[in-house]
C-alpha positions as a LaTeX table, in Angstrom:
\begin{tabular}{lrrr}
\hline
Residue & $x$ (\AA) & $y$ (\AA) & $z$ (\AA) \\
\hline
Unk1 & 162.56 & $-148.05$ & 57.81 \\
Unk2 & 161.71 & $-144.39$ & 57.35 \\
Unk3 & 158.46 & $-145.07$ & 59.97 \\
Unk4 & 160.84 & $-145.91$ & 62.46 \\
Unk5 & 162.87 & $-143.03$ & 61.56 \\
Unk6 & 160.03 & $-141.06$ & 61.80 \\
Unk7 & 158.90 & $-142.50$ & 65.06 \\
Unk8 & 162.20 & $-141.91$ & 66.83 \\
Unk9 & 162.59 & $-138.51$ & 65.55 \\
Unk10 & 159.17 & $-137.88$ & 67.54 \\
Unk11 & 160.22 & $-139.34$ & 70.51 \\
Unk12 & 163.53 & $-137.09$ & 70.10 \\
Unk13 & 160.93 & $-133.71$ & 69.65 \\
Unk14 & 158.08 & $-134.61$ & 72.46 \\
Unk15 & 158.08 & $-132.60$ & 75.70 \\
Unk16 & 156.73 & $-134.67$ & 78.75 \\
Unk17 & 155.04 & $-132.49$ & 81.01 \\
Unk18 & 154.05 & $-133.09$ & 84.89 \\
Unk19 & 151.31 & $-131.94$ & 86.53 \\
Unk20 & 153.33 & $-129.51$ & 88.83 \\
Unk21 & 154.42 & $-128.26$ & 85.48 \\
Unk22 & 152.19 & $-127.94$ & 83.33 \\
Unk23 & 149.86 & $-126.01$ & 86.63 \\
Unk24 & 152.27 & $-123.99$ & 86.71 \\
Unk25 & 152.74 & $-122.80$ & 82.99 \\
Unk26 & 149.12 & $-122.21$ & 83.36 \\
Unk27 & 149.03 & $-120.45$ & 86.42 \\
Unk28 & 151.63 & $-118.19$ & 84.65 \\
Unk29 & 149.74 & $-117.97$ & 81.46 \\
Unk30 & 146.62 & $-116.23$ & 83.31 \\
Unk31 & 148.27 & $-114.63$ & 85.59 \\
Unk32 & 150.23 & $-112.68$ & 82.96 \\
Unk33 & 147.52 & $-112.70$ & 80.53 \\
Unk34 & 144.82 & $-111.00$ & 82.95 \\
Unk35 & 146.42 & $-109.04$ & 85.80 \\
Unk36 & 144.00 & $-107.71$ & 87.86 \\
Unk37 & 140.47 & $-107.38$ & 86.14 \\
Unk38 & 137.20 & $-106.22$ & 86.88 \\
Unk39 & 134.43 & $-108.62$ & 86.76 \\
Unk40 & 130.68 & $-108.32$ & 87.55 \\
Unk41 & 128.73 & $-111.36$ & 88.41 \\
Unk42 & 126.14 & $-112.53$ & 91.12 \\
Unk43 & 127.28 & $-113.88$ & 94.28 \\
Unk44 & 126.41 & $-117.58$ & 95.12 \\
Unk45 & 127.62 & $-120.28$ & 97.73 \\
Unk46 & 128.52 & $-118.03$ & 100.01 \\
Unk47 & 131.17 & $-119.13$ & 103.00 \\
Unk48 & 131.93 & $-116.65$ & 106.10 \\
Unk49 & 134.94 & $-118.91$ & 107.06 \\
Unk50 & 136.06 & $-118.92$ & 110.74 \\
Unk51 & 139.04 & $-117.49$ & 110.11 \\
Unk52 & 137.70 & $-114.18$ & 108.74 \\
Unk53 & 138.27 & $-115.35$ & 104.75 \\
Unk54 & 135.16 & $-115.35$ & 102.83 \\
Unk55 & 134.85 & $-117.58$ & 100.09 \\
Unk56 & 132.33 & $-117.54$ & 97.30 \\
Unk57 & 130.96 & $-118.20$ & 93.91 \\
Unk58 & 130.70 & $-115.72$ & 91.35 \\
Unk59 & 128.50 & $-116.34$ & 88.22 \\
Unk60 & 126.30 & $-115.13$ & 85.19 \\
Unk61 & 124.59 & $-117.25$ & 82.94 \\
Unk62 & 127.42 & $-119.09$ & 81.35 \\
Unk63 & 129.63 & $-119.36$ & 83.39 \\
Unk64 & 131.28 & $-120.18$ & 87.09 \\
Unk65 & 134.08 & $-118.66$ & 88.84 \\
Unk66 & 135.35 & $-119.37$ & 92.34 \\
Unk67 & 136.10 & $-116.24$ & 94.70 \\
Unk68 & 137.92 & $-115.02$ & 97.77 \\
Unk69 & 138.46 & $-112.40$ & 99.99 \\
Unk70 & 140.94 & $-112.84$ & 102.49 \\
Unk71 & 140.68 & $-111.66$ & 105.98 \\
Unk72 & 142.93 & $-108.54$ & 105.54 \\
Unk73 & 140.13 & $-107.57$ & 102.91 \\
Unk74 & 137.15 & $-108.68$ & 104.28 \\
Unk75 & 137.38 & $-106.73$ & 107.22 \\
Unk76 & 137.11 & $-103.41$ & 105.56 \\
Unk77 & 134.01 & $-104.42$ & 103.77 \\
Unk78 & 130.63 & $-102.49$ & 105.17 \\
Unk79 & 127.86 & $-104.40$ & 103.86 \\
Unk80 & 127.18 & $-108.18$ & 104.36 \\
Unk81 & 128.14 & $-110.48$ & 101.33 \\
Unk82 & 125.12 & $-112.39$ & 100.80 \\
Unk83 & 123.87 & $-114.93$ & 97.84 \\
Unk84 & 122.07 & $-113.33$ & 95.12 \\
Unk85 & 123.95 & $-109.95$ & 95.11 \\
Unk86 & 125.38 & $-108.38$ & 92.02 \\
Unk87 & 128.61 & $-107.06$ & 92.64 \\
Unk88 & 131.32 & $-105.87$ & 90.96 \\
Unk89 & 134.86 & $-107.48$ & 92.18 \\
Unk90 & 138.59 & $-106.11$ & 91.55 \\
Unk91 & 141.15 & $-108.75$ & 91.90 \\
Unk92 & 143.66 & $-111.15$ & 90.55 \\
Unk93 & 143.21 & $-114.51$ & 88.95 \\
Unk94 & 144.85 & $-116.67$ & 91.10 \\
Unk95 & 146.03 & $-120.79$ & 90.35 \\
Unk96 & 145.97 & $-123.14$ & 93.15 \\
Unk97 & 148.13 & $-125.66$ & 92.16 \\
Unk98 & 147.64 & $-128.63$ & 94.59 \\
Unk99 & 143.79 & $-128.79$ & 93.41 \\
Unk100 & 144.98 & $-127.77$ & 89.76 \\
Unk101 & 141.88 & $-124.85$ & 89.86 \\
Unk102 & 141.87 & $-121.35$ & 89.56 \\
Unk103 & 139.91 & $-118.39$ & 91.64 \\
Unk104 & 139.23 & $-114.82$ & 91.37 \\
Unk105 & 141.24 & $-113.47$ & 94.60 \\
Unk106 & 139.41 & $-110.10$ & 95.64 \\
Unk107 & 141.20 & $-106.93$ & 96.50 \\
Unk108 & 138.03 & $-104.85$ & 96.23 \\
Unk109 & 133.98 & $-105.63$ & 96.33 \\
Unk110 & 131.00 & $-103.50$ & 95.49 \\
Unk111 & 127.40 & $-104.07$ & 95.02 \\
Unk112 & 126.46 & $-103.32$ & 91.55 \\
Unk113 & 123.77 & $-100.27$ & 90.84 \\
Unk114 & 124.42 & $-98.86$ & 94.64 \\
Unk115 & 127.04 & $-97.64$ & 96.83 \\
Unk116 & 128.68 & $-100.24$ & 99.57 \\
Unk117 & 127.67 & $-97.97$ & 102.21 \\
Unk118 & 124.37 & $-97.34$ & 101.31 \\
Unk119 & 123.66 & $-101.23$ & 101.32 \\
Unk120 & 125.39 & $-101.74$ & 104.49 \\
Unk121 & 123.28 & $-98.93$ & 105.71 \\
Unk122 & 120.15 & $-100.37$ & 104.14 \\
Unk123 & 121.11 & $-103.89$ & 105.67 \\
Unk124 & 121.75 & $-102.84$ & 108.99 \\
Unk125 & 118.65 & $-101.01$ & 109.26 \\
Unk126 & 116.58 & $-104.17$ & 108.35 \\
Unk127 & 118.32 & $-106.10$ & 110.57 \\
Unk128 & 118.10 & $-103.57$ & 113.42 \\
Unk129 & 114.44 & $-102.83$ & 113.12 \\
Unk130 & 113.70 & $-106.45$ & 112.96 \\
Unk131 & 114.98 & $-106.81$ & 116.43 \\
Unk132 & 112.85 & $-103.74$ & 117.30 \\
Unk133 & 115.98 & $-101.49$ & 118.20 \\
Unk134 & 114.27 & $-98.66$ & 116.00 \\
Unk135 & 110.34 & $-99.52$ & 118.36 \\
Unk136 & 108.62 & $-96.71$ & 119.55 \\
Unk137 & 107.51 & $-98.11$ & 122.50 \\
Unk138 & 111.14 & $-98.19$ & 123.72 \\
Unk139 & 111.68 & $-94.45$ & 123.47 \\
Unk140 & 111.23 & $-92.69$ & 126.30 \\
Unk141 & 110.29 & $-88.91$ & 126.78 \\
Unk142 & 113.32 & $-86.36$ & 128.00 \\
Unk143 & 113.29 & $-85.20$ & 131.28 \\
Unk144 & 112.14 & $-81.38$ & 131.48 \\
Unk145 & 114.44 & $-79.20$ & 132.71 \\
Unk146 & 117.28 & $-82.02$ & 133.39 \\
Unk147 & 120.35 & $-80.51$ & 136.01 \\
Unk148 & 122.74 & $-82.72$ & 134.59 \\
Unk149 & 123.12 & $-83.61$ & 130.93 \\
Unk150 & 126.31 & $-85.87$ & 129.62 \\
Unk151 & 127.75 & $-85.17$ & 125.90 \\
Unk152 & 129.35 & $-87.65$ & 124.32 \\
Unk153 & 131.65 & $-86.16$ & 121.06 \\
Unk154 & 134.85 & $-84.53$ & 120.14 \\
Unk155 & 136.93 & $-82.08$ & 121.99 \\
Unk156 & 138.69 & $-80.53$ & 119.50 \\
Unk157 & 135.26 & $-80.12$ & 117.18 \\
Unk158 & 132.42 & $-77.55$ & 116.70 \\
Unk159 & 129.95 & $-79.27$ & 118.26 \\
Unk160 & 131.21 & $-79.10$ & 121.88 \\
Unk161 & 131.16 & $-75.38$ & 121.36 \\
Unk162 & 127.71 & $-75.28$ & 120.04 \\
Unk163 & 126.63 & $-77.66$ & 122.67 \\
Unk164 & 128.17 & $-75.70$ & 125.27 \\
Unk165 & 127.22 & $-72.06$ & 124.20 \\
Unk166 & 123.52 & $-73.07$ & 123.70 \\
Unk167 & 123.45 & $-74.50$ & 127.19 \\
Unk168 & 124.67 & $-71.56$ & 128.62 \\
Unk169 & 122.64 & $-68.94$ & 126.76 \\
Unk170 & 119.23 & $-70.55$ & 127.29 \\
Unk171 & 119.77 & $-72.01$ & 131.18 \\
Unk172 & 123.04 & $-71.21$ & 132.68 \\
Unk173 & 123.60 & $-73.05$ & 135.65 \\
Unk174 & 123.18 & $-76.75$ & 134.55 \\
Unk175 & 126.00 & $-79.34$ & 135.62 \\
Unk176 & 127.49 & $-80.58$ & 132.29 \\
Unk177 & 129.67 & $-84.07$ & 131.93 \\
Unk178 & 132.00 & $-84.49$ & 128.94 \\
Unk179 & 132.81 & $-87.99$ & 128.12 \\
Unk180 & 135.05 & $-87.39$ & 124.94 \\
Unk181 & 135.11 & $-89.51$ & 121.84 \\
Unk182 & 136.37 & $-89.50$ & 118.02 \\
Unk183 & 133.79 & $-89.32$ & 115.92 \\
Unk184 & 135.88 & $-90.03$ & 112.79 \\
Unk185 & 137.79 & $-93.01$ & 111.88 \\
Unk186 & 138.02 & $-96.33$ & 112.20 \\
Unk187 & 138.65 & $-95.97$ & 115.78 \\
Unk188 & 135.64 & $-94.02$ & 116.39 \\
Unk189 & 132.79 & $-96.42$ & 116.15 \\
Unk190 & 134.67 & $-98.22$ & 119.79 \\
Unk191 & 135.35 & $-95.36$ & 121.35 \\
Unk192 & 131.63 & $-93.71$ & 120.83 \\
Unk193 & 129.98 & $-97.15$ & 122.28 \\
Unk194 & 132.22 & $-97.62$ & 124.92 \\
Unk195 & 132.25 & $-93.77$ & 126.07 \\
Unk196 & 128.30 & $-94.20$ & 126.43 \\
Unk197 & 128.75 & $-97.23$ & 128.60 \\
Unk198 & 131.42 & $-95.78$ & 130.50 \\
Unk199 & 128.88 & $-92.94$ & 131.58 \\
Unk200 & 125.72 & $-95.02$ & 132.14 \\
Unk201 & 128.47 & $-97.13$ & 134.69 \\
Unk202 & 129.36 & $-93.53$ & 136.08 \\
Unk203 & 126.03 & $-92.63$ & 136.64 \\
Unk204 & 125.16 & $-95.46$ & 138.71 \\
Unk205 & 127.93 & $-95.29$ & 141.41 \\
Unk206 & 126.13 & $-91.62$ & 142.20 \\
Unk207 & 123.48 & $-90.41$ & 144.80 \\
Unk208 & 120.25 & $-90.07$ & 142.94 \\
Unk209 & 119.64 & $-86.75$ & 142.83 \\
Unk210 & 123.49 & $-86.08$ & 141.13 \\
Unk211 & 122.37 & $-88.41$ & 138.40 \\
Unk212 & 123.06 & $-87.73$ & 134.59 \\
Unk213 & 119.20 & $-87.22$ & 133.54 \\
Unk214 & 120.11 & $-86.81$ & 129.73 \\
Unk215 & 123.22 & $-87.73$ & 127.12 \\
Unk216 & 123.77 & $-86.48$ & 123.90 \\
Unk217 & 125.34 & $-88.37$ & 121.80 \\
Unk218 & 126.91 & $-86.48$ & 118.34 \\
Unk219 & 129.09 & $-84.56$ & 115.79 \\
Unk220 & 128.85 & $-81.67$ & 113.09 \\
Unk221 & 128.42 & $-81.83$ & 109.99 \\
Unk222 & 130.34 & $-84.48$ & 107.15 \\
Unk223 & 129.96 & $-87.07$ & 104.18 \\
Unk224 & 128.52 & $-90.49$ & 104.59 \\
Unk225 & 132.17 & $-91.74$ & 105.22 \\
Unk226 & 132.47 & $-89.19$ & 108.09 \\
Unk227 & 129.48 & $-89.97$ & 109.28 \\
Unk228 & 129.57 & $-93.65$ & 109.08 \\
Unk229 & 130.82 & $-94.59$ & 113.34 \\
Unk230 & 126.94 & $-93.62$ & 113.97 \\
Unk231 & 125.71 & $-96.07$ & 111.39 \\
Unk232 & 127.85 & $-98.98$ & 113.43 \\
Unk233 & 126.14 & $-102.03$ & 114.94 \\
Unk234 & 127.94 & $-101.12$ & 118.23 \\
Unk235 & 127.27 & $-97.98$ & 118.61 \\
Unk236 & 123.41 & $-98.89$ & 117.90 \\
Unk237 & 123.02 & $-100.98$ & 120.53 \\
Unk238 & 125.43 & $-98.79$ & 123.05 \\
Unk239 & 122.56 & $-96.38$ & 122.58 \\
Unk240 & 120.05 & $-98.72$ & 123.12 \\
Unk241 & 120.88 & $-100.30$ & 126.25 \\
Unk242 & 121.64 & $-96.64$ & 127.78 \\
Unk243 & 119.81 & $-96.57$ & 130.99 \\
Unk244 & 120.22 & $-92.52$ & 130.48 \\
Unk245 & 117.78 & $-91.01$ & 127.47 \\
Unk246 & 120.10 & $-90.37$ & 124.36 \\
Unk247 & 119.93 & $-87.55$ & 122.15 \\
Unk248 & 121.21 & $-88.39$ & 118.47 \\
Unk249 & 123.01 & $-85.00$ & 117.22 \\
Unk250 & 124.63 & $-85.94$ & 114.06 \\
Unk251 & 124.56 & $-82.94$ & 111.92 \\
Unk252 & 123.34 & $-84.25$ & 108.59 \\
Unk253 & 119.71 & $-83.26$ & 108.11 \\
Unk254 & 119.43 & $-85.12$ & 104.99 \\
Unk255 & 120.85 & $-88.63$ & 106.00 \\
Unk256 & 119.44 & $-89.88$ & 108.93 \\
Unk257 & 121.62 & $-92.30$ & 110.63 \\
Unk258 & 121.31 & $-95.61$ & 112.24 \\
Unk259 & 121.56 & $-93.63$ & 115.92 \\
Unk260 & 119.65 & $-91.02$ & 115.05 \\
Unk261 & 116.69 & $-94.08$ & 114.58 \\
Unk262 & 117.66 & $-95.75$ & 117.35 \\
Unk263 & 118.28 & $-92.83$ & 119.84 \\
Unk264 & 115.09 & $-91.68$ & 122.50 \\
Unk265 & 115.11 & $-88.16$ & 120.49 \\
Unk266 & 116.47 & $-87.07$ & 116.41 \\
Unk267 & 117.92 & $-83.66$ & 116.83 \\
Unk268 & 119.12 & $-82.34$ & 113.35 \\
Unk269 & 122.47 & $-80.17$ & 114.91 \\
Unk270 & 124.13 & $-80.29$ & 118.19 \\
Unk271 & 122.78 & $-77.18$ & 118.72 \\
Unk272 & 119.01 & $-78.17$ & 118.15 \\
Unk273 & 119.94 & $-80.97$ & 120.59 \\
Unk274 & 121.13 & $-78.67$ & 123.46 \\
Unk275 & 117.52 & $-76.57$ & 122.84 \\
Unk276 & 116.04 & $-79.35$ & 122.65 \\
Unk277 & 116.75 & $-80.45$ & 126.04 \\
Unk278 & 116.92 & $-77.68$ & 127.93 \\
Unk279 & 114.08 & $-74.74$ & 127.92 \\
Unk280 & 114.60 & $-71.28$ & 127.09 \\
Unk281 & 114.54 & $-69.11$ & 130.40 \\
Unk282 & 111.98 & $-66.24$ & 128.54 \\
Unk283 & 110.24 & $-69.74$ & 127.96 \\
Unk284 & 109.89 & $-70.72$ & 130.96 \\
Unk285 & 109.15 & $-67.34$ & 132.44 \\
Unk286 & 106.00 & $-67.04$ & 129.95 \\
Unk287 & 104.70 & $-70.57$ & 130.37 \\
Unk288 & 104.99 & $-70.17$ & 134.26 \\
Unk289 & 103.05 & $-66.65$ & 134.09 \\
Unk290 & 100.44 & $-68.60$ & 131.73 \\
Unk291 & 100.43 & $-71.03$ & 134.59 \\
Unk292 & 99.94 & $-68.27$ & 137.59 \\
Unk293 & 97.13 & $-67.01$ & 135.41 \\
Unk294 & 95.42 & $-70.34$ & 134.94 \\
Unk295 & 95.89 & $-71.27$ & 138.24 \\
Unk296 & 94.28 & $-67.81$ & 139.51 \\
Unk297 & 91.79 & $-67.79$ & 137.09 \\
Unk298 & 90.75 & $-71.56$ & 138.49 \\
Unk299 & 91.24 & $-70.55$ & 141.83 \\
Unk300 & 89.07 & $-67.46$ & 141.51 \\
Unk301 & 85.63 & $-69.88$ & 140.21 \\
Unk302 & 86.48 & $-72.07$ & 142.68 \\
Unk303 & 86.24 & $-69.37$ & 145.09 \\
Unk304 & 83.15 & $-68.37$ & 143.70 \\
Unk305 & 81.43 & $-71.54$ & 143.86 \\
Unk306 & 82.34 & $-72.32$ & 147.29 \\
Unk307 & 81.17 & $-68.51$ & 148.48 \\
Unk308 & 77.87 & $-69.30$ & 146.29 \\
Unk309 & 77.88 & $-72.82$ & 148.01 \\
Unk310 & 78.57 & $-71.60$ & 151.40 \\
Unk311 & 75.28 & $-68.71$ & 151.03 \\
Unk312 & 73.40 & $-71.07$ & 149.75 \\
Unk313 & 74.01 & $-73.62$ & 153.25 \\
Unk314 & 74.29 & $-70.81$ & 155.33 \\
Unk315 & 70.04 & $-70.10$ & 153.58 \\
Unk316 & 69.56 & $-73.81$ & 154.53 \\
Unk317 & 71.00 & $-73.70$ & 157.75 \\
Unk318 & 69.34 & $-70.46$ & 158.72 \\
Unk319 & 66.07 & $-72.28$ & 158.34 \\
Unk320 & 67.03 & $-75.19$ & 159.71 \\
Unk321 & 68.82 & $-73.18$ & 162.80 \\
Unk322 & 67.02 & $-74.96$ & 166.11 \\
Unk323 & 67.09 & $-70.65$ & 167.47 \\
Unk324 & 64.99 & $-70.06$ & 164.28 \\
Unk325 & 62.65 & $-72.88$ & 165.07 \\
Unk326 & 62.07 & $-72.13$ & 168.48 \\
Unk327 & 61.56 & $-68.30$ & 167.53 \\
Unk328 & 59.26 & $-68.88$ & 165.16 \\
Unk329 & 57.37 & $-71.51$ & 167.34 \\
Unk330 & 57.77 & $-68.96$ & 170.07 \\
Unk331 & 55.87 & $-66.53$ & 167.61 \\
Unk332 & 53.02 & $-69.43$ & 166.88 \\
Unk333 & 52.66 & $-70.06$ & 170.84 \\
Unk334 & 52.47 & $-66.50$ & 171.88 \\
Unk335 & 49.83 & $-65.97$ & 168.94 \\
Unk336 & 47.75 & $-69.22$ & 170.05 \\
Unk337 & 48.60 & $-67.54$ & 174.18 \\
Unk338 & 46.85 & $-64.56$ & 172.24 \\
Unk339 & 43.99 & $-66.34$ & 171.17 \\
Unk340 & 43.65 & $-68.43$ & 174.15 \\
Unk341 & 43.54 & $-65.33$ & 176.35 \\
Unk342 & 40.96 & $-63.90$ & 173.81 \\
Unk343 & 39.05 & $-66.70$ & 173.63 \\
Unk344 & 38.63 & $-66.78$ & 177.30 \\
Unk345 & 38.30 & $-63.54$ & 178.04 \\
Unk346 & 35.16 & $-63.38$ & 176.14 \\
Unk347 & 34.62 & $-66.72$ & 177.04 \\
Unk348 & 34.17 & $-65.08$ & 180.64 \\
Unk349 & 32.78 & $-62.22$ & 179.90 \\
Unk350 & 29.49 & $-64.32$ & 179.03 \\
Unk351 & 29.85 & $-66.59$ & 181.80 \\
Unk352 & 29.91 & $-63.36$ & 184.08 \\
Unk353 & 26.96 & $-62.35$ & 182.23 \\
Unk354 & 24.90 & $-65.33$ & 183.17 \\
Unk355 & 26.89 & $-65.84$ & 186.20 \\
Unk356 & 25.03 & $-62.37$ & 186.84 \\
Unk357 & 22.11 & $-63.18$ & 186.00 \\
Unk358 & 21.83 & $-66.13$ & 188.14 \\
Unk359 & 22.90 & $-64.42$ & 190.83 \\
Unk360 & 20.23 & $-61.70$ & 190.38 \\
Unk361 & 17.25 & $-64.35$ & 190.40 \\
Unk362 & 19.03 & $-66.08$ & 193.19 \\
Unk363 & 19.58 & $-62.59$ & 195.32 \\
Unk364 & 15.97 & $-62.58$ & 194.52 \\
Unk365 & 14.79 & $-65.83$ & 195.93 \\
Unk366 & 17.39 & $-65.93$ & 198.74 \\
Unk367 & 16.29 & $-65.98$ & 202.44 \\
Unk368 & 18.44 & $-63.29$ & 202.80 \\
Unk369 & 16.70 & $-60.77$ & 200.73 \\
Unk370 & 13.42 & $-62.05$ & 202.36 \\
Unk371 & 14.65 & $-61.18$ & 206.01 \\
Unk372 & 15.75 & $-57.60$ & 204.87 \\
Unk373 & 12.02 & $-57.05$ & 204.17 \\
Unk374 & 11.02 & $-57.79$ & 207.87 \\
Unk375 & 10.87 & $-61.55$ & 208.30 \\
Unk376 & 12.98 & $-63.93$ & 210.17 \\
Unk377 & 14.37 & $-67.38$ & 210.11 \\
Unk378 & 14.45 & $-69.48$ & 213.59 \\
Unk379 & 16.91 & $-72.44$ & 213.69 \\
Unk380 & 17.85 & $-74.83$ & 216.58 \\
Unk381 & 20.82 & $-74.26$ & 218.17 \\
Unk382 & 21.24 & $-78.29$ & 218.89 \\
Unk383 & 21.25 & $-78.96$ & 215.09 \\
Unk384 & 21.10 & $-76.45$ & 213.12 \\
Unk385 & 17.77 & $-77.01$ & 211.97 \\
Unk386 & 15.16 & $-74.79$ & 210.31 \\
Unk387 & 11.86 & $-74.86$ & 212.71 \\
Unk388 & 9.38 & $-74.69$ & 209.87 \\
Unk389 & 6.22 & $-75.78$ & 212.59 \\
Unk390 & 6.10 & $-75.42$ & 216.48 \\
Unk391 & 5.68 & $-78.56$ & 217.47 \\
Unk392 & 9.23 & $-79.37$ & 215.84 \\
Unk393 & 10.64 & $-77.48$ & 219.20 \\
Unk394 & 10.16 & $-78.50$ & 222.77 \\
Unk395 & 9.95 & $-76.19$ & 225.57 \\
Unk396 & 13.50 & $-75.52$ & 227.09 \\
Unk397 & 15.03 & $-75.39$ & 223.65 \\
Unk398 & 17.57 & $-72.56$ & 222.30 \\
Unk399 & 16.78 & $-71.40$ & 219.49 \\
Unk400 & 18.20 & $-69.07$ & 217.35 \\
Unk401 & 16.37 & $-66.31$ & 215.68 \\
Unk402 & 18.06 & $-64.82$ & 211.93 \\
Unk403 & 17.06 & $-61.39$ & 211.47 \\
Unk404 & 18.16 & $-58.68$ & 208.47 \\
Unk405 & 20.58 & $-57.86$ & 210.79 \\
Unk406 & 21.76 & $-59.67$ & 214.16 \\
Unk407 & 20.96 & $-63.06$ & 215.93 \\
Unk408 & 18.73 & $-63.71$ & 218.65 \\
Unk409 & 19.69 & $-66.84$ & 221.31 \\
Unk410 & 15.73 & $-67.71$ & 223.22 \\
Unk411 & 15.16 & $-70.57$ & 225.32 \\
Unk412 & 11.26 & $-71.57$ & 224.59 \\
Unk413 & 9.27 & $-71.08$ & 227.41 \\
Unk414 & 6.10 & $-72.10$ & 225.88 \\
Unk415 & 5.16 & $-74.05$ & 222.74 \\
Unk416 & 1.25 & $-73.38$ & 221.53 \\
Unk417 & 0.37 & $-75.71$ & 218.44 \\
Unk418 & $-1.74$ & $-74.52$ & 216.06 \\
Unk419 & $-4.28$ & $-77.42$ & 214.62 \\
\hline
\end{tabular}
């Protein structure tokens, strides 16, 4: 009797509890009991959920809790969540009834040991160099002495006035194009990207020669967090698909930013930017009188080797002039004339010598001679002949008679032989 007693006082006391219920005491339980709490762990089972919530695991060596971050969070979040990252998460617990499990719902995220924005920095660059954005072989040299250069930054900042009065002092007449942009704010990182493709798309509707040769792209000085539109994926690649060489002028010389790696030149100001494009006019008056000297110095030896060149064929020339050859073999003929009319001269002389001689003995055996000295020489006048005996004539005959001096005509009247 007093066990049933007992039994249906029991029955009496129990509270019944549903599921729905009992869920929800719970849910109540740790929601009051926690709040929101920090809690460190390493991120696992990562999810990057189409609709912009990112779901993951968070866990240390004992234990497992599931994680959120909803899209209005997530969006704000620099660095990319990835598995194996220590973090350290600010949220709420959170009870989802119809699955009867709970879940750390994140307000805030960090990486443990390092600031958010220098791993979103860090991660960006890796990502950005492995797709050779940051390649040297895709920078190209600035155009010297460019007649148009864009600028891409704030109106209402410094650096417009730095750009501006640098320009002017060193070369004043160059065309400048302002394309303005914030450079601050969560606006900035769109409006930077698009203002560079809004110029390169400029630039091509004009004539060549009116052409933007040269952009820079920048801001003063500021924190990471002011700085942080130039370390933006989109304004990375806006610089890299410029078609015009871009200038990074963010002025932070101790953090270099993820334009200043991609961008053709690094100039630490605006104002280093603006000298670094354009030349100093004292510059370029000393480098072109170091080129008028070179150029006169070179032209000067040239000159001197052609001269020396020229004497040298006009030496060659001389002796291989045809005037000079026929002088000189002029010279050699009238010296062989010389000795040809030498030669024969003397050759002569002995000839008329002998010739002299001859004629002496022959004066002296000529017929001539002989007849001077009383005798005569008879020929006939029919032939010609010499009558050497008298019975070579016949009476009748004319003869003629040769004397010293004179000719006698005879008819023979008479020829007496002689035995």
């Amino acid at each position: 009797m007093e066990q049933q007693k007992t039994n249906l006082l029991e029955e009496k006391t129990r509270r019944i509890y549903t599921v729905s219920e009992i869920t929800q005491d719970i849910k109540l339980v740790l929601e009051s009991a926690f709040g929101q709490v920090w809690v460190e762990g390493e991120v696992s089972n990562s999810n990057d959920h189409p609709s912009g919530h990112f779901y993951f695991s968070l866990k240390d060596r004992g234990a497992v809790i599931s994680a959120a971050i909803f899209s209005y969070r997530n969006k704000g979040i620099k660095f990319k969540i990835e598995n194996g990252l220590k973090v350290i998460c600010f949220g709420r617990v959170d009870v989802y009834p119809p699955h009867g499990g709970y879940k750390l719902v994140v307000d805030k995220i960090e990486p443990k040991g390092i600031g958010s924005l220098q791993l979103a920095l860090e991660q960006l660059k890796e990502k950005l160099e492995k797709e050779g954005l940051f390649a040297v072989q895709h920078k190209r040299p600035l155009p010297y002495m460019p007649s148009r250069i864009g600028v891409i930054t704030s109106l209402s900042g410094a650096a417009i006035k730095d750009i501006l009065k640098v320009l002017d002092r060193r070369f004043g007449d160059i065309h400048i194009v302002i394309n303005p942009a914030q450079v601050q704010g969560e606006s900035a990182k769109l409006e930077i990207a698009e203002a560079i493709k809004d110029i390169n798309r400029f630039n091509e509707t004009l004539p060549l020669k009116e052409r933007i040769e040269a952009l820079i792209v920048g801001r003063g000085g500021g924190s990471i967090e002011d700085l942080w539109a130039f370390n933006e994926e989109i304004v990375a690649r806006a610089i890299y698909n410029s078609k015009i060489p871009v200038i990074s002028a963010v002025g932070h010389e101790r953090d270099v930013t993820i334009a200043d790696l991609v961008a053709d030149k690094r100039a630490a100001t605006p104002s280093v930017a603006a000298e670094l494009i354009v030349p100093e006019k004292e510059e370029i008056r000393q480098e072109l009188d170091g080129h008028r000297d070179d150029l006169y110095n070179a032209a000067t030896h040239i000159l001197e080797l052609l001269r020396s060149g020229v004497d040298s064929a006009a030496k060659k020339l001389a002796l291989l002039n045809p005037r000079n050859l026929l002088i000189q073999h002029r010279a050699k003929i009238l010296d062989l004339a010389r000795q040809i009319y030498i030669r024969t001269a003397h050759f002569l002389k002995l000839r008329e010598a002998e010739f002299r001689g001859a004629a002496e003995k022959l004066s002296s055996l000529s017929p001539l001679n002989i007849l001077s000295r009383g005798y005569s020489i008879t020929f006939k006048v029919r032939d010609g002949a010499i009558i050497k005996e008298a019975q070579n004539i016949k009476t009748g005959e004319i003869i003629k008679t040769r004397l010293h001096k004179g000719e006698i005509l005879s008819k023979v009247t008479e020829v007496v032989k002689n035995g």
